[in-house]
C-alpha positions in Angstrom: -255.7 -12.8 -104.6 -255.1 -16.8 -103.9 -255.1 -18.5 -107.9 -255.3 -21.9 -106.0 -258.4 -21.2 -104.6 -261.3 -22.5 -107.1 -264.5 -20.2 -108.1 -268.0 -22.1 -108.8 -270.7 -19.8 -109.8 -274.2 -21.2 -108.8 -276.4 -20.2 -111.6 -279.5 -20.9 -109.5 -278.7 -16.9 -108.8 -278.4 -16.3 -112.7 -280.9 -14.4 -115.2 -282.3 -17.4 -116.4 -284.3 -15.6 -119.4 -281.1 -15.5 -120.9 -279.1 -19.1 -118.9 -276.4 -19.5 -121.7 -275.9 -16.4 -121.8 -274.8 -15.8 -118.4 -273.2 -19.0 -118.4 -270.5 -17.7 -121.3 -270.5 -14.3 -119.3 -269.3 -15.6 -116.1 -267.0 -18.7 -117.8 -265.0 -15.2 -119.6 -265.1 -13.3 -116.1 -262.9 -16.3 -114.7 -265.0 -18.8 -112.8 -262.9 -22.1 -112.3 -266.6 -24.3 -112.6 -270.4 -24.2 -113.0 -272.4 -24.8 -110.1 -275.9 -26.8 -111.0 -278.1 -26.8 -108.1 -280.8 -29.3 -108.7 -284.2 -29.8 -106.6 -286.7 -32.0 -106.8 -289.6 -30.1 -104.3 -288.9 -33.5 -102.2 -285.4 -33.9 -100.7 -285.6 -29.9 -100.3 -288.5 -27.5 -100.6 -287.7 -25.6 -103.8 -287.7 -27.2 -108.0 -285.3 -26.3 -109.9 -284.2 -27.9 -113.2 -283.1 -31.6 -114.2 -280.9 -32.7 -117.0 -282.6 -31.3 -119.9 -281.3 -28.1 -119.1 -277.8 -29.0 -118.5 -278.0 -30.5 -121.7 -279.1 -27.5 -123.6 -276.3 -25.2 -122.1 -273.6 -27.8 -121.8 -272.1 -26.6 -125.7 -272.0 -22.8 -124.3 -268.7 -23.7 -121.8 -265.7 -25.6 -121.3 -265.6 -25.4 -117.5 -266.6 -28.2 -114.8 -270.0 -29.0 -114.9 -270.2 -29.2 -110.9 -273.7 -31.0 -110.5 -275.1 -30.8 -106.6 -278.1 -33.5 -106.5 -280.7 -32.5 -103.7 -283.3 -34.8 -105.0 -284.7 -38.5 -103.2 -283.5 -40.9 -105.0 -280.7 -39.6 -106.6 -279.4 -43.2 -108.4 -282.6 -43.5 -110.5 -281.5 -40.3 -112.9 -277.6 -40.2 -112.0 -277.2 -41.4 -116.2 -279.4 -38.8 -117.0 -276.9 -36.1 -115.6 -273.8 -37.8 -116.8 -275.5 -37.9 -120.2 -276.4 -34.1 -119.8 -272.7 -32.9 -119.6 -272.4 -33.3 -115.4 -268.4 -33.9 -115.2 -269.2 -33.7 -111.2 -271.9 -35.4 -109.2 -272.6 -34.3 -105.7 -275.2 -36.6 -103.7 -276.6 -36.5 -100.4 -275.4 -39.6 -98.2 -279.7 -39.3 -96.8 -280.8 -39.5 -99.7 -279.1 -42.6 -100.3 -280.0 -46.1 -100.1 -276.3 -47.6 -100.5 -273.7 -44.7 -100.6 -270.9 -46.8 -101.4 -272.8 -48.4 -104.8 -274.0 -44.5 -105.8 -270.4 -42.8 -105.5 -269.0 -45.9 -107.3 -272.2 -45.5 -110.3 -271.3 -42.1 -110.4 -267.4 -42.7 -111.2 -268.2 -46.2 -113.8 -270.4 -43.4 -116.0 -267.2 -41.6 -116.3 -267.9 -38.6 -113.8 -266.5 -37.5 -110.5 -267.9 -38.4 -107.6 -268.6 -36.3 -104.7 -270.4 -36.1 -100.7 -272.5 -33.2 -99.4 -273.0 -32.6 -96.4 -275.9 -30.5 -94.4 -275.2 -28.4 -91.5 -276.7 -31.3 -89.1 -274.9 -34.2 -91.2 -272.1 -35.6 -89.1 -268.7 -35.8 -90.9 -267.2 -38.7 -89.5 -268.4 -41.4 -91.5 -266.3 -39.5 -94.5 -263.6 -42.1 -93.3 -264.9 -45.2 -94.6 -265.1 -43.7 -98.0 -262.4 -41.3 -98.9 -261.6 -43.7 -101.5 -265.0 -43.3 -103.5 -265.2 -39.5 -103.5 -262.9 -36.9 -105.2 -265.3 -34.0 -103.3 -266.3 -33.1 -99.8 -268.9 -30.3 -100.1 -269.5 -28.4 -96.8 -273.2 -27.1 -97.0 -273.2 -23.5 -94.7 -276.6 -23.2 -95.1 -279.7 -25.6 -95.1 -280.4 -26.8 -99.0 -283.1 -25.7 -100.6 -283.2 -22.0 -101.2 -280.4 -19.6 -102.3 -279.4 -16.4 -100.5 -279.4 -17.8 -96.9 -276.9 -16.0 -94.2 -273.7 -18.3 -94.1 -274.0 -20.3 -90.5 -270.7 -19.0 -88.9 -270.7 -22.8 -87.1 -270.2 -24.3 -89.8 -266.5 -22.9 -90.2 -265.4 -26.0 -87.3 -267.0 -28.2 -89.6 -265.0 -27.0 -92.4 -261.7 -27.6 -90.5 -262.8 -31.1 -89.0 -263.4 -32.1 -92.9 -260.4 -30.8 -94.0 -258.5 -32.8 -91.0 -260.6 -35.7 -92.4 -259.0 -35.6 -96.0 -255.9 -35.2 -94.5 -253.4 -36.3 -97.7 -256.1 -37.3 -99.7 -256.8 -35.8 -103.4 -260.0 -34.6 -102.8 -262.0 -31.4 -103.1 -263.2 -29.7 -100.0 -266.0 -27.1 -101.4 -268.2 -24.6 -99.3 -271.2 -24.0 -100.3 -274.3 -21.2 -98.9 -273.7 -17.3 -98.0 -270.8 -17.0 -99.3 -269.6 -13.6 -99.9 -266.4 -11.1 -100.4 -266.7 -10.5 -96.5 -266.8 -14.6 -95.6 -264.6 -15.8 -98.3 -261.2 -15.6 -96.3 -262.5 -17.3 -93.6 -263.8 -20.0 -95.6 -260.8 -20.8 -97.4 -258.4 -20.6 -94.2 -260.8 -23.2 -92.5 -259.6 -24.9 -95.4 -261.9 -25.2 -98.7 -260.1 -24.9 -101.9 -263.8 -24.6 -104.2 -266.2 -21.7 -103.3 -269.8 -21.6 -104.4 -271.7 -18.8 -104.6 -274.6 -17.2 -106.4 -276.1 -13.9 -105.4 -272.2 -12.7 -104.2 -271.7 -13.2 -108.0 -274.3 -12.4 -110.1 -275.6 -10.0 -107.8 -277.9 -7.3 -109.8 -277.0 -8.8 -113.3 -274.1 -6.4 -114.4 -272.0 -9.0 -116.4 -269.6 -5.8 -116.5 -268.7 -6.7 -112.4 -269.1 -10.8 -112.8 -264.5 -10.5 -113.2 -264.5 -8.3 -110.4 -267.0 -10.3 -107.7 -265.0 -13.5 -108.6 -261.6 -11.8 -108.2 -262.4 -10.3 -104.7 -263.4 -13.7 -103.7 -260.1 -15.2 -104.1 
């Protein structure tokens, strides 16, 4: 088991009949951060929630509030989200007007700031900005919809962003189809965060949350 390697639960794969619930559950089973995927039915096919419900499960953890913004326009709401409890906003660098202005907004409203990328995004503009961003997150699948097969490609990407942040203190998390099997892999092509939902919360048995996290490090 690696403790330096970070564990983000994406709740988008949760019971949300009962959201705080599950959110104590897995924060007790040892996750390292909460994963908040947010749609908006525009930037990505599928609507999930906004910062209303961050807010109302924010007081059921302690952990990193790890926000993921796939929305259009993600500067128009971005003190909405810090508001909610977000402690880590993640934006798209498409759905951006000025990257540069959004990554610094994000840090002046006291959050972290970090840079997704899709499997088609090209990496090498990360170089410019490594001074904005304290997360690189690696998307191995295409946004929108969880429980997608991880894109095995996408593990050269991984490596050429890790090369990218080279002695830099930033994050490098992965991000779609991640599971017990992949997890390894992931993390020797160089990620230090790992997201995943359905790998996690699988059929709901809060009684195997410890041991799904645990097998992922």
């Amino acid at each position: 088991m690696n403790n330096n390697i970070k564990i983000a639960p994406s709740i988008l794969a949760c019971n949300f009949s009962k959201l705080s619930e599950e959110i104590i559950a897995i924060e007790k089973a040892g996750a390292d951060l909460i994963h908040l995927d947010v749609m908006d039915g525009h930037f990505v096919p599928n609507l999930t929630f906004g910062p209303p419900i961050i807010k109302s499960v924010r007081r059921y953890s302690k952990l990193v509030f790890d926000t993921h913004l796939m929305v259009q326009n993600p500067d128009d709401l971005l003190e909405e989200y810090a508001n909610a409890g977000s402690d880590l906003i993640t934006v798209h660098v498409e759905a951006c007007n000025n990257l540069v202005e959004t990554l610094e907004r994000i840090r002046s409203l006291g959050c972290k700031a970090g840079v997704a990328l899709k499997p088609k995004t090209d990496p090498l503009f990360l170089t410019k900005i490594l001074d904005k961003i304290d997360l690189i997150l690696v998307m191995t699948v295409n946004p929108g919809f969880g429980g997608q097969k991880f894109i095995n490609e996408m593990l050269k990407k991984i490596t050429v962003v890790k090369s990218l942040i080279g002695s830099n203190h930033i994050d490098l998390e992965v991000d779609g189809g991640i599971t017990q099997d992949n997890a390894k892999l992931v993390v020797k092509a160089g990620a230090n965060i790992l997201v995943a939902g359905s790998s996690i919360f699988g059929n709901g048995d809060e009684k195997k949350y410890k041991l799904n996290i645990n097998s992922m490090r």
